[in-house]
VOGU-3710 file (C-alpha; in Angstrom, 3 decimals, decimal comma):
1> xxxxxxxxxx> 115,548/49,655/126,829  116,815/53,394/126,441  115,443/55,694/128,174  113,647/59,130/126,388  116,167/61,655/126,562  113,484/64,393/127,881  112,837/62,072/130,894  116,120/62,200/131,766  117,104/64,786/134,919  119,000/67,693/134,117
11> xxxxxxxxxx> 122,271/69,147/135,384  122,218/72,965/136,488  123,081/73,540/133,063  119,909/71,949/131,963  116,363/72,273/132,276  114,904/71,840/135,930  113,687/68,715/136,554  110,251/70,193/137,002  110,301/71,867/133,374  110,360/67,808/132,131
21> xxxxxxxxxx> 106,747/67,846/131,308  106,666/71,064/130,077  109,642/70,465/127,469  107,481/67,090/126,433  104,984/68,728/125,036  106,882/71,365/123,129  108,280/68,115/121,993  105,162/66,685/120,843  103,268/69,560/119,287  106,252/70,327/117,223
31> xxxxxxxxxx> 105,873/66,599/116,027  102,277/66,597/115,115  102,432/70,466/113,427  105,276/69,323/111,036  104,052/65,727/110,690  100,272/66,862/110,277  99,621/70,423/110,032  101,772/71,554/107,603  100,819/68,803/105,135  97,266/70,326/105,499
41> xxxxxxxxxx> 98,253/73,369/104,940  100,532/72,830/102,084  97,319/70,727/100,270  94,802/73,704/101,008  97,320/76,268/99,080  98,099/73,634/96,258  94,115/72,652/95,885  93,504/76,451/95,846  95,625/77,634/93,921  94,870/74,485/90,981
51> xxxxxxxxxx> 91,132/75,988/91,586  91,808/79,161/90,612  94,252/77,957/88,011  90,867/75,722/86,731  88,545/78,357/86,613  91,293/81,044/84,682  91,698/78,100/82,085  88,011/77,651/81,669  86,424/81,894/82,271  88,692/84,049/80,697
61> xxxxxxxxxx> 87,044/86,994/82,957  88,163/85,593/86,199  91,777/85,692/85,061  91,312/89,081/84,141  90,934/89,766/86,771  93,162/87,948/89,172  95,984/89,828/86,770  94,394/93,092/87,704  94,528/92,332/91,429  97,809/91,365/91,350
71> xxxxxxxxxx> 99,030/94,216/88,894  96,860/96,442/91,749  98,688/94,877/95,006  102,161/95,634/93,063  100,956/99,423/92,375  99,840/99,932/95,777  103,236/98,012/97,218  105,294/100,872/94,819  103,148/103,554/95,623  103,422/103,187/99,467
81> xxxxxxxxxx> 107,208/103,447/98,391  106,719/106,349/96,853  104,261/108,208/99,116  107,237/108,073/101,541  109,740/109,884/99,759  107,574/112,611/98,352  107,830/115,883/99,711  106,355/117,861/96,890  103,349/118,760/99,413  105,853/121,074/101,313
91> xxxxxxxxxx> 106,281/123,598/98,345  103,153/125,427/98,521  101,641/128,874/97,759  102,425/130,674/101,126  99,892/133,699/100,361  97,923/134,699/103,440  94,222/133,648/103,566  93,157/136,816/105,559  89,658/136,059/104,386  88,205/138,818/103,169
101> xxxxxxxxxx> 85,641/138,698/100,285  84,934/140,848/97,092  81,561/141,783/96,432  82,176/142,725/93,079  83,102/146,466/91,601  80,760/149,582/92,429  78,768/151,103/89,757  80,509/154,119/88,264  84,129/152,942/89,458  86,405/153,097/87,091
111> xxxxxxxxxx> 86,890/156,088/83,796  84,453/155,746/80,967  87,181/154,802/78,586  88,904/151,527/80,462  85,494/150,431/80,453  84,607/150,957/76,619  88,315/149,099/76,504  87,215/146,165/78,699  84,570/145,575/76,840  85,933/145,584/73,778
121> xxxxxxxxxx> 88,435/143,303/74,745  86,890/141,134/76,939  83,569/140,776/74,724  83,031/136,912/74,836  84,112/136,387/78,273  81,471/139,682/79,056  78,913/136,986/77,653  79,454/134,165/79,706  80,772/136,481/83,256  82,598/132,950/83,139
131> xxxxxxxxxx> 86,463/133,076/83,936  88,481/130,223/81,995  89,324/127,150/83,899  92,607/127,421/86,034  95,034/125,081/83,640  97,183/122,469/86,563  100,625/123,513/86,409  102,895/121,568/88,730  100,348/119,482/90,075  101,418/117,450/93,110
141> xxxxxxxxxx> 100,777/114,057/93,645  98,006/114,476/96,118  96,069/116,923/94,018  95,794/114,364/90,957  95,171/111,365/92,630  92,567/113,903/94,408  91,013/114,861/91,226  91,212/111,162/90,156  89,569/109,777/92,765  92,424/107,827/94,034
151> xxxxxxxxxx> 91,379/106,982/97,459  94,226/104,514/98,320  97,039/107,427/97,489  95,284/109,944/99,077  94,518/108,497/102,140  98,425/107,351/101,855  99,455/110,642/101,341  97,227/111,931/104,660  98,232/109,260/107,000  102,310/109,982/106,287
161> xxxxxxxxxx> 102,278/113,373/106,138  99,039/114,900/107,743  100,046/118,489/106,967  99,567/118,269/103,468  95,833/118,317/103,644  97,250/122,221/103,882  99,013/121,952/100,859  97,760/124,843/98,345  99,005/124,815/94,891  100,626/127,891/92,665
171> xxxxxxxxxx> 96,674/128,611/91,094  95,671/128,660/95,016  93,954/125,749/94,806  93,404/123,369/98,219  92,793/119,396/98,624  89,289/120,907/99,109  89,038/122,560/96,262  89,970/119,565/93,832  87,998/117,272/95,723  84,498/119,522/95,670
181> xxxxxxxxxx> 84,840/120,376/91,777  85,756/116,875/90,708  83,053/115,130/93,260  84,871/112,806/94,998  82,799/112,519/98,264  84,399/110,266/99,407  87,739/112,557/99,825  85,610/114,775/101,030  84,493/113,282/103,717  88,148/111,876/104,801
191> xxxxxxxxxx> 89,447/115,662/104,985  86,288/117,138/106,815  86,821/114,705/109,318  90,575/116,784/109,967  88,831/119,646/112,334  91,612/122,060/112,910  92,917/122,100/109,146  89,130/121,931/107,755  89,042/125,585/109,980  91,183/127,268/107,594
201> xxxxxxxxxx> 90,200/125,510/104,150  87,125/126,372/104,593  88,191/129,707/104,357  90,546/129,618/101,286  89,740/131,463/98,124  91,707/130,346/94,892  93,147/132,468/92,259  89,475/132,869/90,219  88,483/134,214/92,940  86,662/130,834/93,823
211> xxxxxxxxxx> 85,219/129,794/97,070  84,471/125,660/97,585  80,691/126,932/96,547  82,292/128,036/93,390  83,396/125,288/92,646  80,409/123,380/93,256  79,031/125,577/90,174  81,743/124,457/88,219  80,526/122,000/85,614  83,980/121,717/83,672
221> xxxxxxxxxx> 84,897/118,362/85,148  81,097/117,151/86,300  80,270/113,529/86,295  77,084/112,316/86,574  77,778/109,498/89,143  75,543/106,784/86,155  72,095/108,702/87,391  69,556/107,771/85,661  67,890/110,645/84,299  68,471/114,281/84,299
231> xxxxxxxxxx> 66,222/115,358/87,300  68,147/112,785/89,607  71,101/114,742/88,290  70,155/117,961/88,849  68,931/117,148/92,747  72,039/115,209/93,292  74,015/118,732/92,036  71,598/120,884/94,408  72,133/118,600/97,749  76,160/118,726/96,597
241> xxxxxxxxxx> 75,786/122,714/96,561  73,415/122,774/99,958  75,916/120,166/101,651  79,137/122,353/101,263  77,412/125,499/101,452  77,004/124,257/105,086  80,402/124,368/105,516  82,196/127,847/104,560  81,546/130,827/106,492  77,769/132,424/105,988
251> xxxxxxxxxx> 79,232/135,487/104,438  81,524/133,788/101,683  78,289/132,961/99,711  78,350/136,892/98,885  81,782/136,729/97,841  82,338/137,323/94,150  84,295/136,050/91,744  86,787/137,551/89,320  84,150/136,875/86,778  81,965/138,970/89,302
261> xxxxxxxxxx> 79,124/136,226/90,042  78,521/135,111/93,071  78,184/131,101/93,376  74,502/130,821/93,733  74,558/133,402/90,273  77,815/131,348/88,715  75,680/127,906/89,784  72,463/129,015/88,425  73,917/129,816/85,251  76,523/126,717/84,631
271> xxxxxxxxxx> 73,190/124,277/85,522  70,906/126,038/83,140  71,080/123,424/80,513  70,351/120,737/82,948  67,916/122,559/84,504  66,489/122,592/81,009  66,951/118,877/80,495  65,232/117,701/84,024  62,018/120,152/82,970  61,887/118,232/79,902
281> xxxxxxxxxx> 62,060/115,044/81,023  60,025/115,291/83,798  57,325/116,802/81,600  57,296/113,224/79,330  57,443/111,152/82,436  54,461/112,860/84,047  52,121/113,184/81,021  52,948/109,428/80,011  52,603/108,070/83,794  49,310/110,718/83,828
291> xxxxxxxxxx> 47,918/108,560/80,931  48,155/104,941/82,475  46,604/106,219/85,506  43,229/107,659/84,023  43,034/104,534/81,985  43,247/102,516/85,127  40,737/104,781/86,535  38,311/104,662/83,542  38,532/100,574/83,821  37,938/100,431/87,466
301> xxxxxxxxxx> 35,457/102,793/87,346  33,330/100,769/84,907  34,275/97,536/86,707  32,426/98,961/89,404  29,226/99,174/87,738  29,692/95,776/85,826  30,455/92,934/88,769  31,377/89,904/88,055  28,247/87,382/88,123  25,878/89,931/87,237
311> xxxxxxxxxx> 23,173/90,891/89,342  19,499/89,473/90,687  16,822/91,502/88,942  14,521/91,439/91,826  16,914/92,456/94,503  19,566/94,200/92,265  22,171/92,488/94,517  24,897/90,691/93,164  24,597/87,386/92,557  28,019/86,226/93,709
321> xxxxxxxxxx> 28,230/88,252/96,850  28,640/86,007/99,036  31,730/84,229/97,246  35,165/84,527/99,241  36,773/85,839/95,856  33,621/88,661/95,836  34,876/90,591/98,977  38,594/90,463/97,010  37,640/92,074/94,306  35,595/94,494/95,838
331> xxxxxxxxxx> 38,012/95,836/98,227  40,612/95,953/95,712  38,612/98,163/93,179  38,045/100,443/95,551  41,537/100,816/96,341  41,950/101,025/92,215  39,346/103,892/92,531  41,344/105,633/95,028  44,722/105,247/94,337  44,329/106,115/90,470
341> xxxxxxxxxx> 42,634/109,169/90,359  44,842/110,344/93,528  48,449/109,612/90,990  46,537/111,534/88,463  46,136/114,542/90,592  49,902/113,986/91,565  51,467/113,529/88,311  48,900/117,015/87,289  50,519/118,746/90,163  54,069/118,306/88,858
351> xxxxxxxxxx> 52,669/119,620/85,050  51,473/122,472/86,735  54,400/123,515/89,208  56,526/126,554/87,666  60,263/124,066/87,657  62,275/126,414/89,041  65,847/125,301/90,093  65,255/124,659/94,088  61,954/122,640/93,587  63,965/120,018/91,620
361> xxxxxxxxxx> 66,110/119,688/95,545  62,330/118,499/97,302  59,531/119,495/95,826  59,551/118,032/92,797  60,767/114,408/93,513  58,723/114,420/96,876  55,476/114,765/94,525  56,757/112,433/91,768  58,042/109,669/94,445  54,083/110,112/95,715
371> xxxxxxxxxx> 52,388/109,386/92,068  54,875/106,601/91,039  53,795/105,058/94,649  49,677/105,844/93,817  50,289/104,420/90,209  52,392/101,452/91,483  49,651/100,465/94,083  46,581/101,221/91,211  48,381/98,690/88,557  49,057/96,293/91,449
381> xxxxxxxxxx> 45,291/96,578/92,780  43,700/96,347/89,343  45,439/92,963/88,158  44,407/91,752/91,752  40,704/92,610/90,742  41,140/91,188/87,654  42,393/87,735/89,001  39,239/87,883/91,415  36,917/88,099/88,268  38,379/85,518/86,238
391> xxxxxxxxxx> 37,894/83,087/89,449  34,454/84,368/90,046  32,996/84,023/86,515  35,510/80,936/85,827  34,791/78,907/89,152  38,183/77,535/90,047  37,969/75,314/92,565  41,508/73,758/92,795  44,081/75,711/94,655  46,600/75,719/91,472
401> xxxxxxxxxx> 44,900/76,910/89,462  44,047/80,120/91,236  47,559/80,774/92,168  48,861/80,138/88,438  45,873/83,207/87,613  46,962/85,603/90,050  50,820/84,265/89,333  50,272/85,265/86,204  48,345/88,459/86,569  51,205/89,957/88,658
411> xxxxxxxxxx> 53,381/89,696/85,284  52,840/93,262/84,232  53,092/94,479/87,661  56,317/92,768/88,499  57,753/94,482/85,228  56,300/97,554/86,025  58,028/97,822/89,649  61,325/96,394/87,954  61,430/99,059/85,185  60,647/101,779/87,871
421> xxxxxxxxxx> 62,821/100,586/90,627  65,634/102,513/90,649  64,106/105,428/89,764  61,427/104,649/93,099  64,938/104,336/95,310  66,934/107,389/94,048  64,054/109,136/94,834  62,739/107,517/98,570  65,743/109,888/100,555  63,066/113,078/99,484
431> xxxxxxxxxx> 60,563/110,793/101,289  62,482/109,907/103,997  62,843/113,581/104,109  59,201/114,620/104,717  58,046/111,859/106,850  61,182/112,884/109,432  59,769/116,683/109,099  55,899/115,034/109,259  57,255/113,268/112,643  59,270/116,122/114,075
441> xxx> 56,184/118,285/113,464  53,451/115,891/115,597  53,417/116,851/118,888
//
């Protein structure tokens, strides 16, 4: 019988004889990975790869988009490419940012007659105190995937080259710039994070005579992020202007444009519409909402005085007081009785406040985040109340059937917190808002 070849000793140009064991089990494991592993692994990629091939065949969607994953991996692959051998970031506008500010021209400067001539010539842009949009010449890469919203390129761009967040181009216009007027946060947030450059954007002021709050006020290329109404816009636009404002210099928000406004004055102006739009619609939602909640006052105010039962004539007790179901529907139209009226004196409050810009930031979605939250509990309470009666004056006595009448009964309330969902969660970060400042305040 032969012997194994790896028992055999080894010469000094061999293996040790003390390495025998060791070279056995290399011997071994390569054995079982090509004689079991790989077969494994080779039917895992065939069965996924029929399963995807399946479910393309059979959903149309889901090879969609497979094809736009792949067509996204080989964009990415050439754009990575590309990203390397792009130097257009070096040519840049080499003016110094000495950062001084304009506050606008002095009354009286200038003679009578160049005035009269402005004026005449500049009559519609007089109007608006507006300058045109800067047009891109020349754009570089990292500006228009910046303006895009082009994450992948950007952050690309940044991690190559890190002294291109500097990059300024020929209209004076920074990464900073592009990324506050377009609102892509999320760029945003990537550049802040770069403390030493973010020192001297910060600072930069572009050809308009633009600071970043300028361009905050610039509604030429605003998106409305799929918000569901107007006032959500308008408070999302408000905590965009309060979050950069943070940022530049306190001094710059004086600074004044070419079309001499300053940004609060330039954002005022290019938001009046909205502003008009969130007034409106938050008139309609409170004067509808106000309606529901004196009707649900009305009925639980007359349910009060009409209990289920009725009442003994010689006592004037109720007759079913001391019914399990009695103390149910008691408690909850008293909670009816307090938490409608309480919405109606919210959603009045929000008729009655003068809608100027700011309050739409706070104000104005702390009080209607308060009535939806009074209305939501009144509807909620009242159907409760309502299931308690029809048990009381129907005497259920199995246990299904009273859960299919308060199953059913929660219907209308169940649509009603559906429909006003998202609306209730835009708004809960006001909330969140005042009970922090409620907490900080307690001693």
């Amino acid at each position: 019988m032969a012997k194994c070849k790896y028992l055999r000793p080894k010469g000094p140009k061999g293996y040790p004889k003390n390495f025998r064991c060791v070279k056995i089990i290399l011997y071994i494991y390569n054995k079982l990975y090509l004689v079991i592993v790989l077969p494994i692994i080779a039917a895992i990629t065939r069965l996924y790869f029929g399963l995807w091939t399946f479910l393309c065949a059979g959903w149309p969607m889901i090879g969609n988009i497979q094809k736009e994953k792949k067509k996204h991996d080989s964009s990415w692959k050439l754009a990575k490419l590309l990203i390397k051998k792009d130097k257009s970031w070096e040519k840049t506008d080499v003016k110094p940012d000495i950062g001084i500010i304009s506050f606008g021209e002095r009354e009286g400067s200038g003679s009578k007659k160049t005035i009269e001539l402005e004026k005449e010539e500049d009559e519609e842009e007089k109007e608006d105190n507006i300058p045109p949009p800067l047009i891109l010449t020349n754009t570089t890469p990292l500006l228009i995937a910046t303006s895009t919203g082009i994450e992948e390129i950007v952050n690309g761009i940044l991690d190559e080259y890190p002294q291109a967040v500097e990059h300024v181009s020929d209209q004076g216009l920074s990464i900073m710039h592009v990324a506050i007027r377009h609102r892509q946060r999320n760029i945003f947030e990537r550049v802040k994070k770069m403390k030493i450059p973010m020192a001297r954007l910060v600072r930069r002021i572009d050809d308009n005579g633009y600071t970043l709050l300028h361009h905050v006020a610039d509604m030429t290329y605003y998106s409305s992020r799929n918000l569901a109404n107007p006032a959500l816009q308008l408070q999302d636009e408000l905590k965009w202007f309060e979050r950069v404002r943070k940022l530049i210099p306190s001094h710059y928000v004086m600074n004044h444009s070419k079309g001499g406004q300053t940004a609060p004055d330039f954002f005022e102006k290019s938001h009046a519409y909205l502003l008009q739009e969130a007034q409106n619609w938050l008139k309609r939602t409170s004067e509808s909402c106000s309606v529901i909640a004196v009707l649900i006052a009305t009925v639980a105010f007359t349910v009060a005085y009409t209990v289920p039962g009725g009442s003994d004539q010689s006592t004037g007790l109720p007759i079913l007081r001391h019914h399990p179901f009695f103390a149910v529907f008691t408690v909850t139209d008293v909670l009816s009785l307090v938490s409608a009226p309480t919405s109606v004196v919210m959603f009045i409050s929000i008729l009655t406040s003068p809608f100027r810009l700011q309050d739409f930031r706070k104000s104005l979605p702390r009080k209607l985040t308060l009535a939806f939250t009074f209305l939501f509990l009144a509807v909620a309470v009242t159907m409760m109340a309502f299931s308690a009666t029809v048990i009381l004056i129907v005497r259920m006595k199995k246990r299904w059937t009273t859960t299919l009448v308060y199953g059913v009964a929660f219907v209308p309330v169940t649509v009603f917190a559906l429909l006003q969902f998202p609306l209730y969660v835009a708004f809960m970060g006001t909330v969140k808002h005042t009970l922090r400042f409620m907490k900080n305040a307690l001693p």
